[in-house]
C-alpha distance (Angstrom), angle and dihedral (degrees) to the residues before:
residue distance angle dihedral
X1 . . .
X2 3.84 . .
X3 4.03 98.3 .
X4 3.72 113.7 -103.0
X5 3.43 110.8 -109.6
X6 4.09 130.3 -162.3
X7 3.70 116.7 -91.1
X8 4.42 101.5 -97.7
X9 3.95 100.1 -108.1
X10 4.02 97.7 -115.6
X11 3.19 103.7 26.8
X12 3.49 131.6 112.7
X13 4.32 108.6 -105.3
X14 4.16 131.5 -159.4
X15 4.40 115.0 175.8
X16 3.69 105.8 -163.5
X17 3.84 114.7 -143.6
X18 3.77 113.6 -168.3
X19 3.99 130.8 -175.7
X20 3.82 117.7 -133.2
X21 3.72 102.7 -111.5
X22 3.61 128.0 -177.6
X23 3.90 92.6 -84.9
X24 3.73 135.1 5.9
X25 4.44 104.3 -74.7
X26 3.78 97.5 105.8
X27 3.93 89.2 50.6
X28 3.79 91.8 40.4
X29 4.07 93.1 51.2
X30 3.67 86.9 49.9
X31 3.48 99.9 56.3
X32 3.87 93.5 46.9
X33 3.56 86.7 50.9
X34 4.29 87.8 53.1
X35 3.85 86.5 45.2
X36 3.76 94.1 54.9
X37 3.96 95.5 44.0
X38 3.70 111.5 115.2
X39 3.85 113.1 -90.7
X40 3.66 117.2 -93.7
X41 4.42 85.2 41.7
X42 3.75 104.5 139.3
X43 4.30 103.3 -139.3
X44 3.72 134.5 -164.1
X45 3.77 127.6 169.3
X46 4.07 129.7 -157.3
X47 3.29 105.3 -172.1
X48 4.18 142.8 178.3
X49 3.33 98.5 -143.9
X50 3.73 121.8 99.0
X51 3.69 82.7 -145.5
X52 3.64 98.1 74.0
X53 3.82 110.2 105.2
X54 3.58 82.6 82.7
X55 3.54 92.0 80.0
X56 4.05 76.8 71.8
X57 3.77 89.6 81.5
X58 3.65 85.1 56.9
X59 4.11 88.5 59.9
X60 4.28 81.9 -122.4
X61 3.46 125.2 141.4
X62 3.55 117.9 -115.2
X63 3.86 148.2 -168.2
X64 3.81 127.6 -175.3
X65 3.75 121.9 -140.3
X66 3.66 105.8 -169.2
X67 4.13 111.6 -135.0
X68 3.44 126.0 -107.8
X69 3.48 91.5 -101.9
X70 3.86 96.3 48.8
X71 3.56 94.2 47.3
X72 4.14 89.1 53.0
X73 4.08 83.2 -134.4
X74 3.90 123.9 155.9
X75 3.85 97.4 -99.8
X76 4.29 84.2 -116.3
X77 3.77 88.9 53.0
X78 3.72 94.4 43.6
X79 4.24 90.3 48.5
X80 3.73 84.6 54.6
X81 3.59 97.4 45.5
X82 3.96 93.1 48.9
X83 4.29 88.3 49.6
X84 4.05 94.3 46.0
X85 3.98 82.4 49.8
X86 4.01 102.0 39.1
X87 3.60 82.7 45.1
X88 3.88 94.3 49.3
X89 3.32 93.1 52.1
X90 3.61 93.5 44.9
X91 3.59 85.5 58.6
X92 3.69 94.8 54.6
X93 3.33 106.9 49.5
X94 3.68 104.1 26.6
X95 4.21 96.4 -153.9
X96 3.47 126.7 -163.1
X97 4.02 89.4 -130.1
X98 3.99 141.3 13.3
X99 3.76 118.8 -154.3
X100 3.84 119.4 -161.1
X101 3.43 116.6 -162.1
X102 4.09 108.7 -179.4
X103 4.22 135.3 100.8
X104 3.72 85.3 -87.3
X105 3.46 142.1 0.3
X106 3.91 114.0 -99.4
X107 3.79 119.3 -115.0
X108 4.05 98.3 -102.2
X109 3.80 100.7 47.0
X110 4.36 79.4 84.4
X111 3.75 86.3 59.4
């Protein structure tokens, strides 16, 4: 995992969030979206895809957030777990912007 780093105070910030999918679209999307962000654009991803260390080629920082069916959590105990840790993050690196790519937005992103 590339280490996380702290959002750069003045400059522009985007975190990522994809779903897990069936494949690897949601992820893909995201990173063109990261490539095409002006230069300068600080960019993190959490993702649900056990395909995300690829995002290392990118040189982005990265988090996995296992699904709620790879973590074999009750869905209500997974929805909490994905809001205490969107929310974390959040928290940490304060962006300017979160982009969700996914079929719908998981219960928690609201919070």
């Amino acid at each position: 995992m590339v280490a996380p780093c702290d959002m750069i105070a003045g400059m522009p910030s985007v975190v990522l969030v994809s779903s897990n999918g069936a494949g690897m679209g949601h992820l893909t999307r995201l990173l063109a979206y990261g490539r095409r962000l002006p230069e300068g654009t600080v960019r993190h991803v959490l993702s649900l895809s056990q395909a995300v260390p690829v995002v290392e080629t990118e040189g982005i920082p990265w988090e996995y957030l296992p699904s709620q069916g790879a973590s074999g959590l009750r869905p209500a105990a997974w929805r909490r777990l994905f809001a205490e840790r969107v929310s974390e993050l959040l928290g940490r690196l304060d962006p300017d912007v979160l982009v969700f790519d996914g079929t719908h937005p998981y219960s928690g992103l609201d919070r």
